[in-house]
C-alpha positions in Angstrom: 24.8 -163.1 12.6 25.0 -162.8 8.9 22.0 -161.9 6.8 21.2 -161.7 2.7 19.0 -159.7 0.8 16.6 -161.2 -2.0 14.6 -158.7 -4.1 11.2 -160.8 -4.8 10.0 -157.7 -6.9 9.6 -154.3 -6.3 7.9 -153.9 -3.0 8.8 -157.6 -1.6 12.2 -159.0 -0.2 13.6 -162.3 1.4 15.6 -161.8 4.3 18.2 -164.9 4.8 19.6 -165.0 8.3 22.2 -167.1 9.9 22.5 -166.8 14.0 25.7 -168.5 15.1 24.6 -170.7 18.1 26.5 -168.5 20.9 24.2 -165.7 19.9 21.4 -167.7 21.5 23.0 -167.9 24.7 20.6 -165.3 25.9 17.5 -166.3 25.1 18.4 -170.1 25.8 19.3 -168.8 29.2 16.3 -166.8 29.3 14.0 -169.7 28.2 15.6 -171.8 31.4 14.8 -169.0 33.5 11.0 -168.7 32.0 10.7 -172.7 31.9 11.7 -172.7 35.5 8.9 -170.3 37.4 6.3 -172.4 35.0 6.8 -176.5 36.2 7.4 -178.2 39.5 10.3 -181.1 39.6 9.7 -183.0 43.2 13.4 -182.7 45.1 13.9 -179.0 43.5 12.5 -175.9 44.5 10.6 -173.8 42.0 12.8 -171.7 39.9 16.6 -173.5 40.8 16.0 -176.8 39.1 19.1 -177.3 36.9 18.9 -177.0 33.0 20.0 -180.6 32.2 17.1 -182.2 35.0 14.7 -179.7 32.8 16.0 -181.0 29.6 15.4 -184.7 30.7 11.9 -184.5 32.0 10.5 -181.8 29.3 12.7 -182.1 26.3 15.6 -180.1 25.1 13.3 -179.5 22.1 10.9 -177.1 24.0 13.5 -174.8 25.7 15.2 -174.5 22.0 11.5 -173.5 20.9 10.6 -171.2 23.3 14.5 -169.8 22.6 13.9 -169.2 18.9 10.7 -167.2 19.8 12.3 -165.0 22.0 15.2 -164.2 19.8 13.8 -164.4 16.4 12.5 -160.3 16.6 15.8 -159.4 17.6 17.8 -160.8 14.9 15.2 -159.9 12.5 15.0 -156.1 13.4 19.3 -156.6 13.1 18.6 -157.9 9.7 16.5 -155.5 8.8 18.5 -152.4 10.1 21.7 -154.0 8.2 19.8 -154.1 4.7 18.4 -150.6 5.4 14.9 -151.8 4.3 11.4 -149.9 5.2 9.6 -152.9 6.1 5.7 -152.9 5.7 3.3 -154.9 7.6 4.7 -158.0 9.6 7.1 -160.8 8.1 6.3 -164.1 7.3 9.0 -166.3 8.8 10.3 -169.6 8.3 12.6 -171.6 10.2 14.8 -173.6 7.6 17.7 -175.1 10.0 17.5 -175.5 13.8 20.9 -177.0 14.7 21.7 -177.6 18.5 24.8 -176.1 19.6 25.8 -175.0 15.8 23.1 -173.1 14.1 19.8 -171.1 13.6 19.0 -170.2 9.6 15.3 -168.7 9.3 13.9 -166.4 6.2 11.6 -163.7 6.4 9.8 -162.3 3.9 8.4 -158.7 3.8 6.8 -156.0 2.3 8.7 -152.9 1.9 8.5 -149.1 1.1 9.7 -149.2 -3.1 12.5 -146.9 -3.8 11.1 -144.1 -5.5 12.6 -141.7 -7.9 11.1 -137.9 -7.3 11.6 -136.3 -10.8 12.0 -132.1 -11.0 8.4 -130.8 -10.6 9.0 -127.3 -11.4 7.5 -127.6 -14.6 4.3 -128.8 -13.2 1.5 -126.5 -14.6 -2.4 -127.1 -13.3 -5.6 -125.2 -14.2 -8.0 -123.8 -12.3 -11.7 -122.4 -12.0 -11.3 -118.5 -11.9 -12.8 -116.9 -8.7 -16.2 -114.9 -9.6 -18.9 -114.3 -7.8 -21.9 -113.3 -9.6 -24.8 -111.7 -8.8 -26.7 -114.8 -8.8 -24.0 -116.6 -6.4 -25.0 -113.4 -3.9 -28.9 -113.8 -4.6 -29.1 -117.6 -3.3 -26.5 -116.7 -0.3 -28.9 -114.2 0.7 -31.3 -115.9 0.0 -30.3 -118.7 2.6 -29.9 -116.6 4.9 -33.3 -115.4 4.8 -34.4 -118.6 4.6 -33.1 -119.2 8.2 -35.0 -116.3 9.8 -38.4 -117.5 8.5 -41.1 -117.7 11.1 -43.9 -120.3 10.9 -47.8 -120.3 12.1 -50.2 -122.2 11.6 -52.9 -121.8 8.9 -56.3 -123.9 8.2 -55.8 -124.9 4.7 -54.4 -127.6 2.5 -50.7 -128.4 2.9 -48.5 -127.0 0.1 -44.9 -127.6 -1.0 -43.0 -125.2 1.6 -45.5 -125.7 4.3 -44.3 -127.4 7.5 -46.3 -130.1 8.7 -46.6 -132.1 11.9 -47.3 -135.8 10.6 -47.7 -139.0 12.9 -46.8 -142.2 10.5 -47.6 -145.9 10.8 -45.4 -149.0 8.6 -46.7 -152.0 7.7 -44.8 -154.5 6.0 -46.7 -157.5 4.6 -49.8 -156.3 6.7 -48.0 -156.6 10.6 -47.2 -152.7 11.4 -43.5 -152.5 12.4 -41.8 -152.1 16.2 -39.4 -149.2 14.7 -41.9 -147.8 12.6 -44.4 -145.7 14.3 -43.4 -142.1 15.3 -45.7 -139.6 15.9 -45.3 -135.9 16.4 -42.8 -135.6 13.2 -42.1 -132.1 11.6 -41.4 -132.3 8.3 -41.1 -129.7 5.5 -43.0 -130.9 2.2 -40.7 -131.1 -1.0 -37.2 -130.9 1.5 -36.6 -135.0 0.6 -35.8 -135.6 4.0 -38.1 -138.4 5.0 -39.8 -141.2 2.7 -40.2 -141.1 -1.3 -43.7 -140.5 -1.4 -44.7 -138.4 1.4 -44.3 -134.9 -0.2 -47.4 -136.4 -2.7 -49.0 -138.1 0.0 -49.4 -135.0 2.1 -49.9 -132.8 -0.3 -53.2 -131.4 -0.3 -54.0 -132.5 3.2 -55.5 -130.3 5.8 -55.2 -131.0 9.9 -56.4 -133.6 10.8 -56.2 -135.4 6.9 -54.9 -139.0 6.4 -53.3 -140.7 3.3 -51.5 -144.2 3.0 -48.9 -144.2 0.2 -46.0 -147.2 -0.6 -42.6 -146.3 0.0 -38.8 -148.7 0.6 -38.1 -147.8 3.7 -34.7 -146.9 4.0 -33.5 -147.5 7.3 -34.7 -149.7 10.8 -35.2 -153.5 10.8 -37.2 -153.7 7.7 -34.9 -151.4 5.6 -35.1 -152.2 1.7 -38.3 -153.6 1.5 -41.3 -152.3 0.2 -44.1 -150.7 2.9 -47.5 -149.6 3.2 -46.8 -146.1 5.2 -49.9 -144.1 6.7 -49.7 -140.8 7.6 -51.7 -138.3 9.5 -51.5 -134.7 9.5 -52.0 -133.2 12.9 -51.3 -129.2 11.7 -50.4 -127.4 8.6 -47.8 -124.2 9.3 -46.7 -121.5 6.9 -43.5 -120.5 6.3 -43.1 -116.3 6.1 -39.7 -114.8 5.1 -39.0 -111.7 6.5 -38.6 -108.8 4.0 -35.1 -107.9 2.1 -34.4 -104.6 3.8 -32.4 -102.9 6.2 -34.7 -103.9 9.1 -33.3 -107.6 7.8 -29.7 -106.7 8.0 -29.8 -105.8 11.9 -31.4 -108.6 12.4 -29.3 -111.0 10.9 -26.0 -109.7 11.0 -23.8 -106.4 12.6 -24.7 -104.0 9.5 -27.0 -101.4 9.8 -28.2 -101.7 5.9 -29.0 -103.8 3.7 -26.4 -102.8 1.1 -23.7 -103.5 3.7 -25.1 -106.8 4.4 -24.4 -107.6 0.6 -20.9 -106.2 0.5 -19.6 -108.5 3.2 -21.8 -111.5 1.4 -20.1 -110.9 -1.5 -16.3 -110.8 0.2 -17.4 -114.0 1.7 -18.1 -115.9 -0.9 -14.7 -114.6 -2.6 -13.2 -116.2 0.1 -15.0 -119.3 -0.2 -14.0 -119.6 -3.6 -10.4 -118.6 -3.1 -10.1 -121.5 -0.4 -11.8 -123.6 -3.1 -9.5 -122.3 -6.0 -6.7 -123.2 -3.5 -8.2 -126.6 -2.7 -8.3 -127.1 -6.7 -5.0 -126.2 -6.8 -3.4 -128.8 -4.5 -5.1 -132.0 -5.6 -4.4 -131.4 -9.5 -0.7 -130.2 -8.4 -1.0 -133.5 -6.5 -2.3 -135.7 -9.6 0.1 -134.3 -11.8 2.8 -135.2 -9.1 1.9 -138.6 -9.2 1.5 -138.9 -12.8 5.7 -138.4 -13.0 6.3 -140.6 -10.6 6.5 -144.5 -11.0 5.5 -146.0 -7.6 5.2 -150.1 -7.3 2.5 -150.5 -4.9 2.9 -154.0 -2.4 -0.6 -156.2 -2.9 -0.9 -157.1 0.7 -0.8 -153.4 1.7 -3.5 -152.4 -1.4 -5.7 -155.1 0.1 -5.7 -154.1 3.7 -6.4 -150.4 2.5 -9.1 -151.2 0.4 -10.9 -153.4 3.5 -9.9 -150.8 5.9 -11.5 -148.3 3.7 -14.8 -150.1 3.2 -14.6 -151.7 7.0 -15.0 -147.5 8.1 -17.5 -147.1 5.0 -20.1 -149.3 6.6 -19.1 -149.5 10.0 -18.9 -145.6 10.5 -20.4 -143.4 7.7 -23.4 -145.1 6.5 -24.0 -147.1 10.5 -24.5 -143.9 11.2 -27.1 -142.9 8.4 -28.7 -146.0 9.2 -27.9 -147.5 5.8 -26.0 -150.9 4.6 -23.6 -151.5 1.8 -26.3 -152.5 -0.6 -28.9 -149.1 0.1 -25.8 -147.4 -0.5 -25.3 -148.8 -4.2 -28.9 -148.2 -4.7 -28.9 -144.6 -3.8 -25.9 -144.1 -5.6 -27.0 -146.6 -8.5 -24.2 -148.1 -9.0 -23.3 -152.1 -9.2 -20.9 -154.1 -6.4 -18.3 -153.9 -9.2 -18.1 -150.4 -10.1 -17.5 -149.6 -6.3 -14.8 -152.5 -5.8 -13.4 -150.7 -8.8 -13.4 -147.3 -7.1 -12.4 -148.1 -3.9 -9.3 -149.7 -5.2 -8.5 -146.5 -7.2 -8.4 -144.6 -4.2 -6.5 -147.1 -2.1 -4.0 -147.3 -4.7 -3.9 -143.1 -4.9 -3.9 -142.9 -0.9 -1.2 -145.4 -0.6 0.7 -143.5 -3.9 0.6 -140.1 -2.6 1.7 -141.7 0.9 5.0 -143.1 -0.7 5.8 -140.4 -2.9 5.3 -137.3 -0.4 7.2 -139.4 2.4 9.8 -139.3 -0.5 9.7 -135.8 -0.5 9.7 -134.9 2.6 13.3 -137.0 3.2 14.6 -134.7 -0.3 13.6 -131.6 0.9 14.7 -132.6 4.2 11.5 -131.3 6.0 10.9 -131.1 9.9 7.8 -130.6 11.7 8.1 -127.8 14.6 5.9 -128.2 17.5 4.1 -125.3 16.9 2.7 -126.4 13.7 2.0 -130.0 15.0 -0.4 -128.4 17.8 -2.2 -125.9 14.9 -2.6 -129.1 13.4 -4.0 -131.1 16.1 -6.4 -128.2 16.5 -7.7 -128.7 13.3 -7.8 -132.1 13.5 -10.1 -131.5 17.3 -12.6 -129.4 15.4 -12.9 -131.4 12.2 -13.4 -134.2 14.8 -16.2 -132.4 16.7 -13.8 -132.8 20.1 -11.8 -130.0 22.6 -8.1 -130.3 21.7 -7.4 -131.4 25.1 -9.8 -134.7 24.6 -8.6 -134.6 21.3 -4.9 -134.4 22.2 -5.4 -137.5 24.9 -6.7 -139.3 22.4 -4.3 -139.5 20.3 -1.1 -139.5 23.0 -3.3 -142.5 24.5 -3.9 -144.2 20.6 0.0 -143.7 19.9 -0.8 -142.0 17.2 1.2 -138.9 17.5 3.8 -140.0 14.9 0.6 -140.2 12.5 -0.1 -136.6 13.0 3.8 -135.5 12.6 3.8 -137.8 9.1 0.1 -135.6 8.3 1.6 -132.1 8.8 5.2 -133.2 6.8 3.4 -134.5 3.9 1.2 -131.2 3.7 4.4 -129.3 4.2 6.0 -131.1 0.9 3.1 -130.7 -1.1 3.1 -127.0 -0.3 6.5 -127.0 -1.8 5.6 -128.2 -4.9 2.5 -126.2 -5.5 4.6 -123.4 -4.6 7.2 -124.5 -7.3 4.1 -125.3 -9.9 2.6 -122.5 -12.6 -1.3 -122.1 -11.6 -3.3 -120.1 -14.0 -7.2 -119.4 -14.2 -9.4 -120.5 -17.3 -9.8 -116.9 -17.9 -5.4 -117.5 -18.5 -4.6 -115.6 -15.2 -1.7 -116.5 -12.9 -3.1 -117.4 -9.5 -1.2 -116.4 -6.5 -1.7 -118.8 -4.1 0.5 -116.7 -1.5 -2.3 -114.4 -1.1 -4.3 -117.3 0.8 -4.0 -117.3 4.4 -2.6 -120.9 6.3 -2.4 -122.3 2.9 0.2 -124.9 4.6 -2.5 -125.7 6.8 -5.1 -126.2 4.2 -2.5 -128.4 2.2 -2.2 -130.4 5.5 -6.0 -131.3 5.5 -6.0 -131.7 1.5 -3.3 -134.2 1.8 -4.9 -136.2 4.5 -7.7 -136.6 3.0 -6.3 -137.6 -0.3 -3.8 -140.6 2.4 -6.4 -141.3 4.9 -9.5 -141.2 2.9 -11.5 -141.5 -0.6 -10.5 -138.0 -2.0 -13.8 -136.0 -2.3 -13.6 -132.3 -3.2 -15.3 -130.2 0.0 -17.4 -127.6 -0.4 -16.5 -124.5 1.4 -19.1 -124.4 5.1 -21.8 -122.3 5.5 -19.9 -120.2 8.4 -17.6 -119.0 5.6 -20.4 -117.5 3.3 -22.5 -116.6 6.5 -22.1 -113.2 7.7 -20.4 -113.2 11.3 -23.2 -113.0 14.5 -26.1 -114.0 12.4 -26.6 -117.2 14.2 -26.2 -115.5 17.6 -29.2 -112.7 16.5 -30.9 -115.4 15.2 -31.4 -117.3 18.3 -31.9 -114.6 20.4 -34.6 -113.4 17.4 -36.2 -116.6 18.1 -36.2 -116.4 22.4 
């Protein structure tokens, strides 16, 4: 076999490939052997009728086809290996010359991985928001808290903003009330935004047993987008009380005895939140600036599957799941069919760069993925995902997408070599140590999979990390 090169462009190549005839011997005797177990030929028995009796009754011409297939992802892997190319995606392949008992000439052409030049990055030098926690940050995350041990009861009077209200509702569109849209029994806090524009004024003011009708565009269920006439009844009016700020609050919702101790370990939380967020920071403008030295060709056909795999999980998953479609979406986010085919190809084209370049890296630095940090990452990965690791880990043994998982935790590993190489300082001018965070490779991992596998949004830090420990435990058995 003998095979050529052509560079189309950067990310594209033509494969040339010449099979001698002999080389087909296998698959020609394979295509026999395949033809024979398929067709009956009366005076032979199934499976030993002779090749030429097959060639006269069904054609040379098939067995040759059938040959061809069999062989042609054989000699194109060869072909492949001997160029040393990173093929993307699957080739398109043509058969130029089919010559019986000479030769086979077919070309392929491919996508492939560009060859990428990583530049020295030890000058890199990113930014970020100083950690500070003020006294106001403290107030609201105490304030939260509180929030969550309020008790309700009911009160005979009109409904107010904060008042909890249990609401029946009716939709009508176009006068015929709607199969999905009766519920009754709701509760619904007035001016949370939860349910339907329009409801907080509607039932404001209302006592048990009040009624209002309002118009609102419903925003999920058969009807959603159009315009409806909503009743709604109020069936009970609760108050919401907050327990008092003092030490009697602290046992109750947390270990601490006082007050003041409660507030300490607010305050060290919410440092820590904002470390992991400083950190976060860190990575994905270490990241940007990254890519901003590097010059990486990107191949279409890969762009354009990313960008319809992207918004394929958008609107299949995400908002299928909210109960919205494509169009509410650009509503709520008021924004036109263009500008989010514009920003969805930006971060394709950033997911598929950051891919390239931190595989790159990863072969430089000559990286290597231990089992122990594959399984801390699979962990992650099980929680994020709302699964126990062992469903978790079947899943992705069964999916075949353990390699995936490797490539996640070796990409994390080679950003975290080049924010460790990069200058960090605060807007106040400080140098930020980004040793002092704990499992900052594993937070890199999840940063750079979220920038590969999906649109990079900034997370805020959970409510468990500002939260002090055992509250939700006390709270529960507060409410028993």
């Amino acid at each position: 076999m003998k095979s050529a090169v052509e560079n189309l462009n950067p990310t594209r190549v033509r494969l040339t490939v010449e099979v001698p005839f002999e080389e087909l011997k296998p698959s020609l005797d394979a295509a026999y052997k395949k033809i024979n177990q398929q067709v009956t030929v009366p005076g032979f028995r199934k499976g030993k009728i002779p090749a030429r009796i097959i060639d006269q009754r069904f054609g040379r011409g098939a067995v040759l086809e059938e040959a061809v297939n069999e062989a042609l992802p054989k000699f194109y892997t060869d072909a492949v290996n001997e160029g040393e190319l990173n093929p993307l995606g699957q080739p398109e392949v043509d058969i130029t010359e089919l010559k019986d008992n000479e030769l086979l000439t077919f070309t392929a052409e491919v996508d492939i991985r560009p060859t990428i030049e990583i530049p020295d990055y030890s000058g890199i030098e990113v930014t970020v928001d100083a950690v500070e926690v003020s006294d106001e940050d403290l107030d609201k995350s105490v304030e939260q808290l509180r929030e969550r041990f309020a008790t309700t009861s009911p009160v005979e009077r009109a409904a107010a903003e904060g008042d909890i209200v249990v609401i029946d509702l009716e939709a009508k569109v176009e006068g015929e009330v709607l199969e999905d849209g009766v519920a009754t029994g709701v509760t619904y806090t007035i001016g949370s935004g939860e349910l339907l524009d329009g409801i907080d004024e509607a039932v404001t003011g209302l006592e048990a047993g009040g009624e209002a009708t309002f118009t609102s565009e419903l925003k999920g269920g058969s009807a959603q987008g159009k315009e409806a006439e909503v009743s709604v009844k109020v069936s009970e009016v609760k108050a919401r009380e907050l327990p008092e700020l003092d030490d009697d609050f602290a046992q109750l919702a947390s270990e601490f005895d006082t007050l003041e101790e409660l507030r300490a370990d607010s305050r060290k939380r919410l440092e820590r939140s904002k470390k992991f967020e400083q950190a976060t920071q860190a990575q994905e403008k270490v990241l940007d600036a990254l890519l901003e030295l590097v010059e990486v060709p990107i191949p279409e056909k890969l762009l354009e599957e990313e960008i319809n795999t992207r918004k394929h999980n958008l609107e299949h998953h995400q908002l299928g799941q909210m109960g919205l479609n494509l169009e509410s979406y650009l509503q709520m986010q008021d924004k036109t069919a263009e500008e989010f085919d514009a920003e969805l190809k930006e971060q394709a084209e950033k997911g598929i760069r950051t891919q390239f370049v931190l595989d790159e890296l990863v072969n430089k630095e000559q990286l290597s993925v231990g089992q122990e940090e594959l399984t801390e990452h699979l962990m992650r990965r099980a929680q994020s995902s709302g699964m126990s690791p062992d469903q978790f880990a079947q899943a992705v043994v069964e999916g075949g997408q353990v390699p995936m998982l490797v490539g996640e935790v070796a990409r994390g590993k080679a950003l975290a070599v080049v924010v460790e190489a990069a200058k960090v300082v605060d807007d106040k001018g400080e140098t930020v140590d980004l040793d002092d965070e704990e499992d900052e490779t594993g937070e890199t991992v999840e940063a750079t999979s979220e920038a590969v596998e999906a649109p990079a949004e900034a997370e805020a830090a959970t409510e468990a990390a500002e939260e002090p420990e055992e509250s939700q435990e006390k709270q529960d058995k507060a409410e028993s």
